[in-house]
C-alpha positions as CSV (number, residue, x, y, z in Angstrom):
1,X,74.2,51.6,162.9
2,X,71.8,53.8,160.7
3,X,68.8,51.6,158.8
4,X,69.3,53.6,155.5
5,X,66.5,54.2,152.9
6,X,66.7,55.8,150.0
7,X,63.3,56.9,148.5
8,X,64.8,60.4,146.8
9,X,66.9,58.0,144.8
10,X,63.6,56.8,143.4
11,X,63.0,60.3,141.7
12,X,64.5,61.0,138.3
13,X,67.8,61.2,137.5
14,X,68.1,64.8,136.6
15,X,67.4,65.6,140.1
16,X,70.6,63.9,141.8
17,X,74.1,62.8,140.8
18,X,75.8,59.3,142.5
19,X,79.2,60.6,143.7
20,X,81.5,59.1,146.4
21,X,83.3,61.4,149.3
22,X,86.8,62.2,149.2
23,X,88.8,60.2,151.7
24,X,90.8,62.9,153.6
25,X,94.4,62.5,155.2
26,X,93.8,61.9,158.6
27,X,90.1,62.6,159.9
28,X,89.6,62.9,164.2
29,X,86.0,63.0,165.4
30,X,85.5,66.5,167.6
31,X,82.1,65.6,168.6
32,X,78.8,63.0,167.8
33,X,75.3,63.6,168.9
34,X,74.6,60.5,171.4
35,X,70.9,61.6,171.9
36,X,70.1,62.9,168.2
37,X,72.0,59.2,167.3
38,X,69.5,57.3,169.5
39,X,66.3,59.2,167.8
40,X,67.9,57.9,164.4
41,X,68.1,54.1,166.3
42,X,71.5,54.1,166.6
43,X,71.2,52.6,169.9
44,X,74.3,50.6,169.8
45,X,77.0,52.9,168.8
46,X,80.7,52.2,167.5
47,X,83.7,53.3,168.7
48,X,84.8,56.9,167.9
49,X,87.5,55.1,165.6
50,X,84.4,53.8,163.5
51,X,82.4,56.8,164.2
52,X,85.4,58.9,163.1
53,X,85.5,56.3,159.5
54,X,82.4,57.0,158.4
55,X,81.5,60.2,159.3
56,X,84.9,61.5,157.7
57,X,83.6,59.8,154.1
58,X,86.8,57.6,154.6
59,X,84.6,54.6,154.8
60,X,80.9,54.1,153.3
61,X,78.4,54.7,156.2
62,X,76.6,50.8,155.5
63,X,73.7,50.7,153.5
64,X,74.8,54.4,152.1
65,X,73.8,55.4,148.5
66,X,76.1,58.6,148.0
67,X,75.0,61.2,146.0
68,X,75.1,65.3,145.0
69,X,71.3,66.9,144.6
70,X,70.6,69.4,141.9
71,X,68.8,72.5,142.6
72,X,69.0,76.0,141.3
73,X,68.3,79.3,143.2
74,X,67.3,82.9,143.1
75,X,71.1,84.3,145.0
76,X,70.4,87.8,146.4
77,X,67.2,88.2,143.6
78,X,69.7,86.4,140.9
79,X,68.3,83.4,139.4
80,X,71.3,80.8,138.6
81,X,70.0,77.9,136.9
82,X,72.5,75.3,138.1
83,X,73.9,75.3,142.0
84,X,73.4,72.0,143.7
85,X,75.6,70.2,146.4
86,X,78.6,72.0,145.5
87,X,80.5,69.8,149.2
88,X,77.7,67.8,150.3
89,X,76.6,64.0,149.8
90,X,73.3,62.9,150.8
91,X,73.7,59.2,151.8
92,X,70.2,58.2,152.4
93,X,66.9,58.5,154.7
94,X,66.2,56.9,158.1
95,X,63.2,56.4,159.6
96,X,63.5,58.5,163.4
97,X,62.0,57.0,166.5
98,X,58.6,59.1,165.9
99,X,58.6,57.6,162.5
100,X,59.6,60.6,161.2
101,X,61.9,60.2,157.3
102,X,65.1,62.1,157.8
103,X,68.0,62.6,155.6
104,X,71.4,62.1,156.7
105,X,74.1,64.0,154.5
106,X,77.8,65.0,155.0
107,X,79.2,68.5,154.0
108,X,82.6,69.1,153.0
109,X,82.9,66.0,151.6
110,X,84.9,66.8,148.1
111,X,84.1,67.9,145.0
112,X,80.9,66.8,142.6
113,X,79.6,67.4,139.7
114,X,78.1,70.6,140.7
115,X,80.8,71.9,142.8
116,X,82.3,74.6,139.8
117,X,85.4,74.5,140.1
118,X,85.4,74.6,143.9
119,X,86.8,72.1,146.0
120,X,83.9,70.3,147.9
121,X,85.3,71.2,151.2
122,X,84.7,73.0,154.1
123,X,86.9,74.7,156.6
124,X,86.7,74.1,160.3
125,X,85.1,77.7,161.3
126,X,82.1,77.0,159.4
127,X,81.3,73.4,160.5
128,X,81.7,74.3,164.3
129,X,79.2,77.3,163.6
130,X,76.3,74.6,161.9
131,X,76.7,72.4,164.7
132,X,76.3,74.9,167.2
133,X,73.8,77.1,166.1
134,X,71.5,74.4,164.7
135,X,71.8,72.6,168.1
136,X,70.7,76.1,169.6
137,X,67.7,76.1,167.3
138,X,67.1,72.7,168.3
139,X,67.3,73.0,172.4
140,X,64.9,76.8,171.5
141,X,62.4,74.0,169.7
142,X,62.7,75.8,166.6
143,X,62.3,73.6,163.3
144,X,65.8,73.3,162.0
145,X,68.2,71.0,160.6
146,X,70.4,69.2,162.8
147,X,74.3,68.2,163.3
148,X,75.1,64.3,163.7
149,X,78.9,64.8,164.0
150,X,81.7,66.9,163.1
151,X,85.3,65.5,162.2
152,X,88.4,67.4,161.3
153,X,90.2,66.4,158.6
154,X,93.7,66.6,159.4
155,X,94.2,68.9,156.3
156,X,93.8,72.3,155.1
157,X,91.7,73.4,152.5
158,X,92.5,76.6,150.0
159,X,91.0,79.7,151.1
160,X,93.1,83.1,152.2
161,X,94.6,81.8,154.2
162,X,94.8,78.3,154.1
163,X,92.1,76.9,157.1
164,X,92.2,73.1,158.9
165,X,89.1,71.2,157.7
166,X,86.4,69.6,158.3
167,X,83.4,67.7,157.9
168,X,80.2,68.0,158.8
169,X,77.1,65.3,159.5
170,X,73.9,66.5,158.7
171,X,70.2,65.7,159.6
172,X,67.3,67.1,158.0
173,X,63.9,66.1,157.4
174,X,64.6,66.5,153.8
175,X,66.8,68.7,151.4
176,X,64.1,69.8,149.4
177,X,64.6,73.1,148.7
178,X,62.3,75.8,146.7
179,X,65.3,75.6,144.3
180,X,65.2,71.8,144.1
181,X,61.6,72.7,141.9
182,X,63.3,75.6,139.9
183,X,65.4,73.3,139.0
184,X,63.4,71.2,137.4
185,X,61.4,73.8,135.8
186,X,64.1,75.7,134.3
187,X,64.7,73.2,132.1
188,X,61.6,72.6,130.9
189,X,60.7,68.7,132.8
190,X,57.2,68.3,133.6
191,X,58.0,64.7,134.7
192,X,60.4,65.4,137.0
193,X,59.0,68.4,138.4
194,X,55.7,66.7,139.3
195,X,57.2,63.7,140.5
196,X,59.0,66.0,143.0
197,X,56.3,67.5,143.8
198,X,54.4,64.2,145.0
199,X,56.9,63.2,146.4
200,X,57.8,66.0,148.4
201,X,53.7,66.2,149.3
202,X,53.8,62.3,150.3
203,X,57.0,63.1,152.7
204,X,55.8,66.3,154.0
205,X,52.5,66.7,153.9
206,X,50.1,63.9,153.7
207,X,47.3,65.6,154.6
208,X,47.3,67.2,151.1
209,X,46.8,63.6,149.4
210,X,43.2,62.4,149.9
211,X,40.0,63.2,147.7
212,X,42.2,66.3,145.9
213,X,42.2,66.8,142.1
214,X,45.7,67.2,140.8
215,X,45.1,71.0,140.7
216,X,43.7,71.2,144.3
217,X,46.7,69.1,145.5
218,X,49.3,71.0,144.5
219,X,47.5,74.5,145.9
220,X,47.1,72.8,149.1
221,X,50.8,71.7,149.0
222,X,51.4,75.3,148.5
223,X,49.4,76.7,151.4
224,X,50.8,74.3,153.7
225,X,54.7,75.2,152.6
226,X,53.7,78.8,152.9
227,X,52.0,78.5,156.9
228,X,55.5,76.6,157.9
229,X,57.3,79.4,156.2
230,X,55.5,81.8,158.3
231,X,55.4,79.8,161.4
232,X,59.5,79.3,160.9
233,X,60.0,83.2,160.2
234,X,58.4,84.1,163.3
235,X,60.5,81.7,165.9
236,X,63.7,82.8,164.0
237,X,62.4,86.4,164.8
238,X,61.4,86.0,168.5
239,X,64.7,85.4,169.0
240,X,66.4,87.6,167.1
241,X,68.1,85.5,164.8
242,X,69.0,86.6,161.3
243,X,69.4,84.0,158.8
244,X,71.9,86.4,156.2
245,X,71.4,84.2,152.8
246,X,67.4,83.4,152.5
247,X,67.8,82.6,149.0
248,X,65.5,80.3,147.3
249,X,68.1,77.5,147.1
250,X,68.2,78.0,151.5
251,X,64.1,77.3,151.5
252,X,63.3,74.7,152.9
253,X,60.1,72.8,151.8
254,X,59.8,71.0,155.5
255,X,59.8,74.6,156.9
256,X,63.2,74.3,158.7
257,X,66.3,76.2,159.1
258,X,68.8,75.2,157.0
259,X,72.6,76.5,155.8
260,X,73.8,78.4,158.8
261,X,76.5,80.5,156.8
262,X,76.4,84.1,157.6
263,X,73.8,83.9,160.0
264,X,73.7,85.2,163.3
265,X,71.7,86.1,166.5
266,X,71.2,90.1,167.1
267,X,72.7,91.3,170.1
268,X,71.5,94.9,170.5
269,X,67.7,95.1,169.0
270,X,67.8,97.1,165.3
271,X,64.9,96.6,162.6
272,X,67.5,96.9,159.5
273,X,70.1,94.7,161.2
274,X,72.4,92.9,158.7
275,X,75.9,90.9,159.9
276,X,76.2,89.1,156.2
277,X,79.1,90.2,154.6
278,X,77.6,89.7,151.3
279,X,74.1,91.2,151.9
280,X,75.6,94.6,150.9
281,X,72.3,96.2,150.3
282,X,70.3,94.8,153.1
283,X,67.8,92.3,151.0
284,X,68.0,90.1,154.4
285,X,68.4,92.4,156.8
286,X,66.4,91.4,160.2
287,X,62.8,93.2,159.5
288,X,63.1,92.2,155.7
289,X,62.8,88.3,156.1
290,X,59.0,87.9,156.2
291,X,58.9,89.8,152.9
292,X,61.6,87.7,151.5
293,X,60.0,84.3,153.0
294,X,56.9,85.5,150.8
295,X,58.7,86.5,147.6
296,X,60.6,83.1,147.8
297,X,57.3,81.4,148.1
298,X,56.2,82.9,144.7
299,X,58.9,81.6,143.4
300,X,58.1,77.8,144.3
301,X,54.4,79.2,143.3
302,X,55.5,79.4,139.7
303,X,56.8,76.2,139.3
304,X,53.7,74.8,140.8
305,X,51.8,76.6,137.9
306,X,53.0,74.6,135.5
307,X,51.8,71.6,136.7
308,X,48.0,72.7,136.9
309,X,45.7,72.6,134.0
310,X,42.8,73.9,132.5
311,X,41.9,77.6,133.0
312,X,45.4,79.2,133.7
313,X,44.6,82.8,135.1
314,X,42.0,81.5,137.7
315,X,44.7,79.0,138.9
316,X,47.2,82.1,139.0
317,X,44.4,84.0,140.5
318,X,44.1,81.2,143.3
319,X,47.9,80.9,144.0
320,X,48.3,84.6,144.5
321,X,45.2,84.5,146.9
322,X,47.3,81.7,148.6
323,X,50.1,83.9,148.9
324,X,48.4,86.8,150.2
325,X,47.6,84.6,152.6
326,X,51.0,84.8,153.9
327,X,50.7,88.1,155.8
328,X,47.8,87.3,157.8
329,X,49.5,83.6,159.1
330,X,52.7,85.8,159.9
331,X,50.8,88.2,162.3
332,X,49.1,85.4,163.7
333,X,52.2,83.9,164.8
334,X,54.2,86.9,165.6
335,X,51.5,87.6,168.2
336,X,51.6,83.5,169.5
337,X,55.2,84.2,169.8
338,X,54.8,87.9,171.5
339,X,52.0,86.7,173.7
340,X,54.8,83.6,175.7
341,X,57.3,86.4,174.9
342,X,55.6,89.1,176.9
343,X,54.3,86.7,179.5
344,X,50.4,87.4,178.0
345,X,47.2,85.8,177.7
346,X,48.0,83.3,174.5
347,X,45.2,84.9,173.1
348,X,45.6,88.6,174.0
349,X,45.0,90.9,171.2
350,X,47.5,93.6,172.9
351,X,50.2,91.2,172.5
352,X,51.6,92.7,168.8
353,X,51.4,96.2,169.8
354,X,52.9,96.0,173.0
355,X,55.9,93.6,170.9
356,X,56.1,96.5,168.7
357,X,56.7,99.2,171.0
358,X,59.0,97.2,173.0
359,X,60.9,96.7,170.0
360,X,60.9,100.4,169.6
361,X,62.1,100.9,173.4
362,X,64.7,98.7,172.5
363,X,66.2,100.2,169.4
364,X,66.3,104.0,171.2
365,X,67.6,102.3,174.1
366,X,70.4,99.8,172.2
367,X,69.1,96.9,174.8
368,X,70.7,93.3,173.8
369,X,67.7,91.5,172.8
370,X,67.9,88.3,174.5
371,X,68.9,90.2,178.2
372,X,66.2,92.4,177.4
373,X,63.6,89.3,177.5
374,X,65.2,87.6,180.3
375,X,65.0,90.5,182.2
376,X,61.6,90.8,181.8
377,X,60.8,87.1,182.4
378,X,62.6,87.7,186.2
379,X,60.7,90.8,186.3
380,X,57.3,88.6,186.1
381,X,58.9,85.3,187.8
382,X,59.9,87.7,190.8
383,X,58.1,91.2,190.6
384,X,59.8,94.3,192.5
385,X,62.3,97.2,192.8
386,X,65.3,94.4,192.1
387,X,64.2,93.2,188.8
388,X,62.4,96.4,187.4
389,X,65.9,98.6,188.1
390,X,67.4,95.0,186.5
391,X,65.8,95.7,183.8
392,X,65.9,99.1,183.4
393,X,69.9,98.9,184.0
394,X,69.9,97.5,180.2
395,X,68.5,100.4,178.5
396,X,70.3,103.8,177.4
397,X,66.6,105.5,177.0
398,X,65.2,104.3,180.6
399,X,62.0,106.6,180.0
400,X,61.3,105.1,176.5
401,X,61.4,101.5,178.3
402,X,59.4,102.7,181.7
403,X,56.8,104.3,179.8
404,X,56.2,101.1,178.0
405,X,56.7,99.2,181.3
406,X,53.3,100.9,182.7
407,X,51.4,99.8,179.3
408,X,52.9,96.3,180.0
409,X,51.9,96.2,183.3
410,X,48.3,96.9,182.3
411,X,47.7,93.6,181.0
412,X,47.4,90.2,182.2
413,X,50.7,89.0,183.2
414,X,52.3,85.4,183.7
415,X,53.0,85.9,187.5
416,X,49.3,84.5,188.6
417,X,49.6,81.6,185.6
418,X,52.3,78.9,186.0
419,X,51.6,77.5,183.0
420,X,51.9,81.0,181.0
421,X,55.3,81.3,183.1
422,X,56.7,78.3,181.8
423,X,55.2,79.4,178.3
424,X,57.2,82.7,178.7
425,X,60.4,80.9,180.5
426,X,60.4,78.8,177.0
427,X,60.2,81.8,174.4
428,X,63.1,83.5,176.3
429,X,66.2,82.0,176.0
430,X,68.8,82.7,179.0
431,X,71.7,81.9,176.1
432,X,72.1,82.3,172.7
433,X,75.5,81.3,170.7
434,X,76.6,84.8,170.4
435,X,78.8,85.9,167.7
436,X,81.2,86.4,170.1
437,X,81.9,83.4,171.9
438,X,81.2,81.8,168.4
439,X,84.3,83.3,166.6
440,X,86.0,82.8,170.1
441,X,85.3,79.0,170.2
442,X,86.6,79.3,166.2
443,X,89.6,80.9,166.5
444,X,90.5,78.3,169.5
445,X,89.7,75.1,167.6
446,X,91.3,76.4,164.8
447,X,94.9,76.3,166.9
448,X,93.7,72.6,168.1
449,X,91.9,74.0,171.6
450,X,88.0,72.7,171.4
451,X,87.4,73.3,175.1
452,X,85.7,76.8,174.3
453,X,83.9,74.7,171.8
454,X,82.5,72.3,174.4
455,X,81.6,74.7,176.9
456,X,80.0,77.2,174.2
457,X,78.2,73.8,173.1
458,X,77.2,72.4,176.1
459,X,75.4,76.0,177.5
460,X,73.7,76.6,174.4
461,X,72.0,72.8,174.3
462,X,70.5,73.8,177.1
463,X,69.0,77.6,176.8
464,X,67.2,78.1,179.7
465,X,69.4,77.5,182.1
466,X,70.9,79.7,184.6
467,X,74.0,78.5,185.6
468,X,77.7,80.2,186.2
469,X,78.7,79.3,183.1
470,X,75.7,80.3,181.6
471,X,76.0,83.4,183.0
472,X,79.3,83.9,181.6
473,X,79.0,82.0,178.4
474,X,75.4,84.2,177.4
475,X,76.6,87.8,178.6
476,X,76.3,90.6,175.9
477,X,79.7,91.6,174.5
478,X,81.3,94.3,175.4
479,X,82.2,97.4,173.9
480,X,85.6,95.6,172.0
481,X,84.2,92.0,171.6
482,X,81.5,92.5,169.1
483,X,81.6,91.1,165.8
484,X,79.7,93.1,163.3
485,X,80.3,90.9,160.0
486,X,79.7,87.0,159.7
487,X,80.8,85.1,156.2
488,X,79.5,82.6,154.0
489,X,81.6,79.5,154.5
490,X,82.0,78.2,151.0
């Protein structure tokens, strides 16, 4: 089984609460990661009745230390001092096969003490979306968390209307959230808020330990959270996904995705896109997160602050320089991610403008995003009359997209460079979950059918593809298949 560690449990109390799961009625594994498993050195695994045991919280994974973590959270701009693991149980770290610390929790667990009068669980709908869209993110080599197992519960949980349930297994190189240090510093704990802080620099970033002052550590922590923000923002935004709740509490210190409630991939290509039901005014909308990665970043900047000392407007002064900082490590990884995208020279500098006015072509022609790029990358792979009218098939404004096609074709392209082919092959996914199929593969497990489920699963692992079922599984919806909303699972 797992080797557990438990070095968070190390930190002080007010950060964490020792809870034990709810044992449910009658729990039946849907589906366990074999390969994520054998990076965790699980190489000899139990039976799915086991599996099924401890992955339900009916029995104590071994060597588990359960327990709720506090943090608080800016929700939509609104601070709340208090949220924490309202369903979720963090049972303790293992070391991965790279030697890598990762937490292992389970979500929908039951109630703690930080659930407010909710009741710790999670519907089915919500725990099949996490495991397949983090799994995407995975298999697209974009930093997220990840999903051990899912088991249903064999009971239904209160919402309108009543849902089956489920729980969820989940990896991540740590829960430390921006709102894990708000936490701290909204009530006023120096302690606690510094030993957080080293330990999160320790975990995450070692490279911020030797030969550094106090002060100097802690604004090279910061710099360093801030370049994985920007680094994270951009992948999310090369492929078009929208993450619909970027709260504080949802940033991650490691830099990876993490809660995949509302979330969703953009089908056809619009700036101000917003599928979260709850994001009525647009805060998150699809052109808005590298603003709101930033502004969350000045949040974990002032609880930094209070830990430096000596003379406190040149440290403010050197924090906000950090910050500013943001915008230029953005646009230097937009244009990484447009140059593979676009099939350029990794260095070109006409990579952002010519990602910008495709992204214009795009929106007056309502192209699906993730066709449009696949398009292109047979365009390159296999130039001529097929794959340019292939592509131009996908637009409703074909002059828009073939005037930028003749800019585009200006520059250096990947058909000369295998290795910038492969570069572009990997930026462009041939699947995404779409929100489609997603809801479909719901709706099905939800009346006790997971083969959608599988087949969604097993195309989406494996992006890049092009198979039937690919094919068939990553076309855009049509005209009566889209979903326009997506909802926060609590």
């Amino acid at each position: 089984m797992l080797t557990l560690q438990h070095r968070y449990a190390e930190l002080p109390a007010l950060l964490w609460t020792a809870c034990e799961p709810t044992p449910v009625a009658a729990p039946r594994l849907i589906v366990f990661n074999k390969a994520l498993a054998k990076t965790l050195g699980m190489n000899e695994q139990p039976d799915d009745a086991t599996l099924t045991r401890y992955f339900s919280g009916n029995e104590r994974l071994p060597g588990a230390k359960p327990m709720a973590l506090a943090y608080a959270g800016h929700q939509f701009g609104n601070f709340v001092p208090q949220l924490g693991d309202g369903r979720a149980l963090w049972l303790g770290e293992v070391l991965d096969a790279n030697g890598q610390r990762r937490d292992v929790q389970l979500k929908g667990s039951g109630r703690t003490p930080y659930s407010r009068g909710g009741d710790g669980r999670s519907p089915l709908g919500p725990v099949l979306r996490e495991y397949l869209l983090s799994e995407a993110m995975a298999a697209m080599d974009i930093p997220t968390t990840r999903a051990l197992a899912a088991v249903a519960t064999g009971e239904r949980v209160m919402r309108q209307p009543p849902e089956p349930g489920a729980v969820l297994t989940r990896v991540a190189q740590s829960h430390i959230r921006v709102g894990t240090f708000q936490f701290a510093a909204a009530r006023g704990d120096l302690d606690a808020l510094r030993a957080l802080t080293e330990h999160a620099i320790e975990r995450h970033y070692p490279e911020c330990q030797p030969e550094h002052d106090a002060n100097a550590r802690y604004l090279a922590f910061f710099e360093a959270v801030m370049r994985r923000q920007a680094y994270l923002v951009a992948r999310w935004m090369g492929v078009g996904f929208i993450h619909g709740v970027m709260n504080t509490d949802n940033a991650s210190i490691a830099g990876e995705t993490i809660d995949y409630g509302p979330c969703a991939f953009m089908e056809a290509f619009a700036p101000d896109k917003v599928y979260s039901s709850i994001d009525q005014g647009g805060r998150y909308a699809f052109a808005n997160q590298p603003g709101i990665a930033q502004w969350n970043l000045a949040r974990l900047a002032e609880c930094l602050l209070l830990l430096m000392d000596g003379d406190e407007k040149a440290h403010v002064d050197e924090a906000t320089a950090v910050l500013r900082r943001f915008d230029e490590a953005f646009a230097a990884e937009r244009a990484a991610v447009s140059a593979d995208k676009l099939g350029l020279a990794a260095d070109s500098p006409r990579a952002t403008p010519l990602m910008e006015a495709l992204e214009d072509a795009m929106h007056k022609g309502q192209m699906d995003m993730t066709a449009t790029f696949d398009a292109l990358y047979r365009h390159v792979a296999k130039p001529g009359d097929t794959s340019r009218k292939a592509l131009l098939a996908l637009t409703l404004a074909p002059d828009a997209l073939a005037g930028w096609l003749e800019q585009w074709q200006g520059e250096e392209a990947a058909s000369g460079d295998a290795e910038r082919l492969a570069a572009m092959r990997r930026a462009n996914p041939r699947v995404i979950p779409r929100n489609h199929r997603v809801q479909e593969a719901i709706r099905a497990a939800e009346d006790g059918d997971f083969t959608p489920f599988y087949a969604l699963l097993s195309v989406v692992i494996a992006p890049f593809d092009d198979t039937p079922e690919a094919r068939r599984l990553g076309a855009p919806a049509t005209s009566n298949e889209h979903v326009l909303r997506t909802f926060c699972g609590t």
